[in-house]
C-alpha positions in Angstrom: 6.8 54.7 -8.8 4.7 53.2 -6.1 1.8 52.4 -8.4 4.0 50.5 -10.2 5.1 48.4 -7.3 1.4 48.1 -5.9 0.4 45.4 -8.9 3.5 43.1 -8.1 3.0 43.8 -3.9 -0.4 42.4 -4.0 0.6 39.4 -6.0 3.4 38.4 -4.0 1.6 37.4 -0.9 -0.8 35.1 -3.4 2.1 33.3 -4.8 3.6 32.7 -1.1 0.5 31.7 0.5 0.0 28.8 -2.5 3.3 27.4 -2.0 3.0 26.9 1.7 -0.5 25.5 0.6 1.3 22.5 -1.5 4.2 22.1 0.5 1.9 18.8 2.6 2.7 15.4 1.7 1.3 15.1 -1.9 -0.7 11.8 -2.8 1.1 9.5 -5.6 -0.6 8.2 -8.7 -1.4 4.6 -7.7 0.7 2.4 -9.9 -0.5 -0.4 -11.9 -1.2 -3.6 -10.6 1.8 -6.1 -12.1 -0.8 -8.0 -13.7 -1.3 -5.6 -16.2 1.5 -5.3 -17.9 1.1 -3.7 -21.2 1.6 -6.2 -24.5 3.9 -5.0 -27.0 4.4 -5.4 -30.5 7.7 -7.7 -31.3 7.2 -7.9 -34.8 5.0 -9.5 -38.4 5.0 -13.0 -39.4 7.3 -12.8 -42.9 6.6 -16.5 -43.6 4.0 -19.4 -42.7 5.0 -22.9 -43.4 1.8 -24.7 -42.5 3.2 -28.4 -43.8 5.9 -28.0 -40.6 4.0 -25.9 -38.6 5.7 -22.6 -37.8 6.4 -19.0 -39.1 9.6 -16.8 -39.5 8.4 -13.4 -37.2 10.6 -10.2 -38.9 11.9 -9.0 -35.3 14.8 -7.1 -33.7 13.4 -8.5 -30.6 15.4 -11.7 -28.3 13.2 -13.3 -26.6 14.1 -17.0 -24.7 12.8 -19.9 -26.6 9.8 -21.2 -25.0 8.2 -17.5 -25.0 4.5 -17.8 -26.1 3.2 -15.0 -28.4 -0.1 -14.4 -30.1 -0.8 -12.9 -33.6 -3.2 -10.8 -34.6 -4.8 -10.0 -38.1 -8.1 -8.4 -38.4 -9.0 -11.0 -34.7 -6.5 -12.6 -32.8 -5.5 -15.9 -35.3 -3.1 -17.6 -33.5 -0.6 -18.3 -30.6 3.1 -19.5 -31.1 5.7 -20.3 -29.4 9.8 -19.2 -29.8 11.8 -22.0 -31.0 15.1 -22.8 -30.1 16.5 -21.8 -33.8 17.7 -19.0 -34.2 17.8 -17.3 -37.7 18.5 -13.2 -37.1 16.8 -11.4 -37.8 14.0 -13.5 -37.7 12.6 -15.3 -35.2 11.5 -18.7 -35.6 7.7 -19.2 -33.9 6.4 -23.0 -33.9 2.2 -22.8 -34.1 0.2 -23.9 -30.5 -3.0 -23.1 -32.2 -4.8 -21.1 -34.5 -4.0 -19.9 -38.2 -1.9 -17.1 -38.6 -1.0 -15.6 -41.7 1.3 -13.6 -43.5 1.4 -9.9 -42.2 -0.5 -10.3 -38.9 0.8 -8.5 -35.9 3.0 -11.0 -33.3 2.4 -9.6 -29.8 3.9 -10.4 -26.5 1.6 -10.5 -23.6 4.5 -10.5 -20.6 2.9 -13.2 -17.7 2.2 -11.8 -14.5 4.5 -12.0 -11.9 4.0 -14.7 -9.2 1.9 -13.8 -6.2 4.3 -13.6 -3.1 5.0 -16.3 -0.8 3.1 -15.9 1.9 6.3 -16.2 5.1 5.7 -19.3 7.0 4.2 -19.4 10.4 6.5 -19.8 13.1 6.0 -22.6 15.7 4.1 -21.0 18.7 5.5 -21.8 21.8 4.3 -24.1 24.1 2.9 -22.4 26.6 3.4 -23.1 30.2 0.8 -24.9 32.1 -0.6 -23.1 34.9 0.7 -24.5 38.2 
């Protein structure tokens, strides 16, 4: 019976000794900087009307006119940005620059965030002149 137990006594104390071990404070991933927020895919361009200048972008996506996107075929082609028509579930995308075509990729590239204001600087004091 005790030859049994001798295995699982000798391990016990191991098992103990490692949790006390990584019971410290335990250092945190760093997180990513906010300008690096990841692009994402919002859709494909279903039709280009070059004579008006903009495409219909198959989506399920919302996004606030105004949003600028880029599209990608076999290079980056183009950049558009979201009208204020709305025509679900398509969105309407007005050309910047570029050519895209049919079937290239329409990616969001989300800005980065505004650097913090710096807090103003209070008014020192006028010191006291020395009497």
């Amino acid at each position: 019976m005790i030859a049994r137990l001798l295995p699982a006594a000798c391990l016990l104390p191991l098992l103990l000794l490692g949790g006390c071990a990584s019971s410290g404070k335990r250092k945190l991933a760093p997180t990513p900087a906010p300008s690096t927020l990841p692009s994402r895919l919002v859709g494909t361009v279903a039709l280009l009307n070059e004579a008006y200048g903009f495409v219909l972008i198959d989506s399920n996506e919302t996004l606030p006119a105004g949003t600028l996107l880029k599209t990608v075929g076999t290079a980056e082609t183009g950049e558009l940005k979201i009208s204020t028509e709305r025509r679900p579930p398509f969105l309407i995308g007005d050309i910047v620059n570029g050519a895209p075509g049919v079937g290239d990729l329409v990616i969001y590239n989300p800005p980065a965030p505004a650097a913090p204001e710096p807090p103003p600087e209070e008014a020192a004091a006028p010191e006291a002149a020395p009497r």
